[in-house]
N, C-alpha and C positions, 0 to 999 in steps of 0.2 A: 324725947324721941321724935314726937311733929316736926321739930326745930332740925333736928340732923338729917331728918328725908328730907326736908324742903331745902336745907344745903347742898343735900347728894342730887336730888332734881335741880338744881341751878346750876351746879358743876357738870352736872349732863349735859343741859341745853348749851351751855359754853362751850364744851366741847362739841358738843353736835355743829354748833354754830361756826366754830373756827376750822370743822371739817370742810364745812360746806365752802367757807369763803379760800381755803386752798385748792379745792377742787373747782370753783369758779376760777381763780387766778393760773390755773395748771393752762400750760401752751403745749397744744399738740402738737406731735412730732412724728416721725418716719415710722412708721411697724406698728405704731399703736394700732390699738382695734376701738372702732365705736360701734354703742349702739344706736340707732336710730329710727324713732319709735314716732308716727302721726295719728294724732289723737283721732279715732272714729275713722282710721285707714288701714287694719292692720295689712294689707297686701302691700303698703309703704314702710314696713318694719325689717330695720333690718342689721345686718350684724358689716360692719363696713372697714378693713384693713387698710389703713393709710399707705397707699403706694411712696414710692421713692421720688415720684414726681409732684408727691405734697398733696396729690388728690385723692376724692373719696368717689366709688362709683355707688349714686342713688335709683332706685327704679322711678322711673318718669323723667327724670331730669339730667340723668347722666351723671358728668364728672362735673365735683364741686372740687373748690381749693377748703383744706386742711387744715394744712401745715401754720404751726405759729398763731394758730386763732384759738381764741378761749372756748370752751364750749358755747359761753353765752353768746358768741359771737359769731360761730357758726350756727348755734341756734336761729341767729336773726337770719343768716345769709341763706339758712337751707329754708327758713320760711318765707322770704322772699324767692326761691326758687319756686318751691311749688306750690307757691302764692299763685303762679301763673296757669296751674293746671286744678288747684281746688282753694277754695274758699277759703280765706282766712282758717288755715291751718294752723294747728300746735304742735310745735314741734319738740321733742326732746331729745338733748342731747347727753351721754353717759360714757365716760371710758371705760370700759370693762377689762380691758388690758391696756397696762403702760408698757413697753418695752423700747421707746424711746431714748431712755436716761442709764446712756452705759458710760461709764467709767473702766481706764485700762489700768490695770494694778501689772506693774512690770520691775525687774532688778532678781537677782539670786536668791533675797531672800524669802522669796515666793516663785523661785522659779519649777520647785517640784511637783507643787501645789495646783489638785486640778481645776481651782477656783482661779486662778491668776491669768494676767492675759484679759479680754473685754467680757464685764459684768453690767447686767442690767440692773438696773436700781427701780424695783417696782413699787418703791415710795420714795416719801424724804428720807435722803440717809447721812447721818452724820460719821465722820472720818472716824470714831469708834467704835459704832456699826456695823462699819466695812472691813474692819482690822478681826472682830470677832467671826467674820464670815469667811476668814482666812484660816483659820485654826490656830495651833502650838504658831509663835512668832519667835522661838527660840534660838534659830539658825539666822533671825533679823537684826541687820544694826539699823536698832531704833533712830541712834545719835544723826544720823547721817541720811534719814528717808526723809522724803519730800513731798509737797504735793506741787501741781503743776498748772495752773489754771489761765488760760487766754496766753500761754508765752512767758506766763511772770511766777515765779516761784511764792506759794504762799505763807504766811508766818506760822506754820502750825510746829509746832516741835512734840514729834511721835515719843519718843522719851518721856520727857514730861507728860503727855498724856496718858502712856499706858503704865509705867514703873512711880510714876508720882500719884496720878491721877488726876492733873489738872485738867479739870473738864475748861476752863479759858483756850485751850487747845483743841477742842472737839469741835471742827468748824463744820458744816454743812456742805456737803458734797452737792458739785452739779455736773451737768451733763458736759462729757469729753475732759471731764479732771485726768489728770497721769499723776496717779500715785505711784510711785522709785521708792524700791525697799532694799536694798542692796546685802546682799552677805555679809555677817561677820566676819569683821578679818580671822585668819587665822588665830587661834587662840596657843597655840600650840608651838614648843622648840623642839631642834630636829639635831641631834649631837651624834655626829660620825665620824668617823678615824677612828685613832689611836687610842678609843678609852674601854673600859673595860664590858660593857653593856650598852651598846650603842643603837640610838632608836630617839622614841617621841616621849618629852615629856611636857607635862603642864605650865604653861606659860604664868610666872606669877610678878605683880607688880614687884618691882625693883630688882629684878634675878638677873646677876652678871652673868660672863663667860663661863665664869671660875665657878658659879653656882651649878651653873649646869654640866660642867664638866664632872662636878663632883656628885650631882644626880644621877649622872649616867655610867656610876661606879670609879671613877677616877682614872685617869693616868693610866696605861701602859707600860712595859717596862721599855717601848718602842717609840715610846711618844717623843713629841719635838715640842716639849711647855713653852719653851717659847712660838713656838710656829702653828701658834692656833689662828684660825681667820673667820670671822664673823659674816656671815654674806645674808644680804639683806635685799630684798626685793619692795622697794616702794612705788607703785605705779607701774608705769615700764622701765624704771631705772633701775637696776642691780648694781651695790655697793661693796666691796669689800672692807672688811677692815682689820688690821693685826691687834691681835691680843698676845702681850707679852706676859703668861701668866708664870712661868717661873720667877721673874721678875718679882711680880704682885706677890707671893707664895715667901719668894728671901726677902724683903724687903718693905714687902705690904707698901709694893707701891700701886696706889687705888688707882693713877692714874690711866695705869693700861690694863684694868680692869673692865671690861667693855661692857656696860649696863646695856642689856638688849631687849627691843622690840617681838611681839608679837611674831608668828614667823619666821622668825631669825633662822638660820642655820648655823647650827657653830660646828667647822672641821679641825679634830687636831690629825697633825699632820703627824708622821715617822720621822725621826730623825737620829742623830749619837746626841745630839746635844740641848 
């Protein structure tokens, strides 16, 4: 029992210790708030919003610079400030609020979502972190989101992290990252004309023309089987394509069988023949 408190005491202090050295390593930034606290002064106490201009306003000594300095570092400079108005002062410096470290999560597949758009990251936050503070990711292609960092696209594959679980992908988020979550493409085919139930059905790996014309009840007694046309939307290009399904149907010729895409729309057309 001695033996496992004095591990759980050593894993404390470790931690304690590695708290401390990321909150000395932390670079202040725009909105934060410090506190700022002179030992045997409290009329020098004080609670201080980092302006846009990177400064802090101190009682006695006015505006100090901020921005980009470590605590321990504004420690020195704010005791050298009012080094000059009292005695070898101690100063302490504390961020009491981060709000510096925003991150803009943007694309479709967080565009409902009233978390999307710029977030503040009030610690370290790793890219599945951020993905849980999103909710249901349901309507997200994973395959296809990104993160964005300095201009350069980073290697994290959102996939593999959240439907695998490969935390190798869970990279640490920093300040002004553009996480792009884009929509699912449509999941869904859209069968109109001539068939006898015409509307939306479920899009399944390998489903022809001819499948889904037979989804959506078959044939007509108006239909034109051969003069069915595939229209396909990828990008901003719009594609036609004919499907010869009478063809396919006497002949079982596969080849003008049209194996379709996500979105597809398939129209039969009327015709006598």
């Amino acid at each position: 029992m001695e033996k496992r408190n004095l591990l759980f005491l050593v894993m404390a202090l470790l931690f304690a210790f590695s708290g401390m050295a990321r909150a000395e390593s932390y670079r202040i930034g725009v909105e934060d708030v410090l506190h700022i606290s002179v030992w045997g002064n409290p009329e020098l106490t004080t609670q201080a919003p980092v302006k846009h201009d990177g400064m802090i306003s101190i009682p006695l000594v006015g505006d100090v610079k901020a921005l980009d300095l470590t605590p321990k570092e504004l420690r020195a400079a704010l005791e050298a400030e009012i080094g000059k108005y009292v005695k070898t002062p101690t100063v302490s410096v504390i961020v009491s609020a981060v709000n510096s470290r925003k991150v803009y999560v943007l694309g479709e597949g967080v565009a409902q979502r009233a978390s999307s758009g710029e977030i503040t990251l009030r610690r370290q936050t790793t890219l599945m972190q951020l993905l849980a503070q999103l909710g249901s990711l349901k309507e997200a292609d994973l395959r296809n989101a990104y993160v964005i960092r300095n201009g350069q696209k980073m290697a994290a594959d959102f996939y593999k992290l959240v439907a695998k679980g490969d935390s190798a992908q869970d990279i640490p988020l920093e300040p002004n990252d553009v996480i792009f979550i884009p929509e699912k493409p449509d999941q869904r085919i859209r069968v109109v004309g001539a068939v006898r139930t015409p509307g939306i059905i479920p899009y399944v790996e390998g489903m022809s023309a001819l499948d889904a014309v037979l989804s959506a009840g078959g044939f007509t007694e108006f239909a034109s089987q051969n003069g069915v046309v595939v229209i396909r939307k990828e990008e901003n290009e719009v594609t036609t394509i004919e499907a010869k399904l009478k063809d396919v149907i006497n002949s079982s010729d596969t080849g003008s069988n049209v194996l379709l895409k996500p979105g597809d729309l398939v129209n039969v057309r009327t015709g006598l023949f």
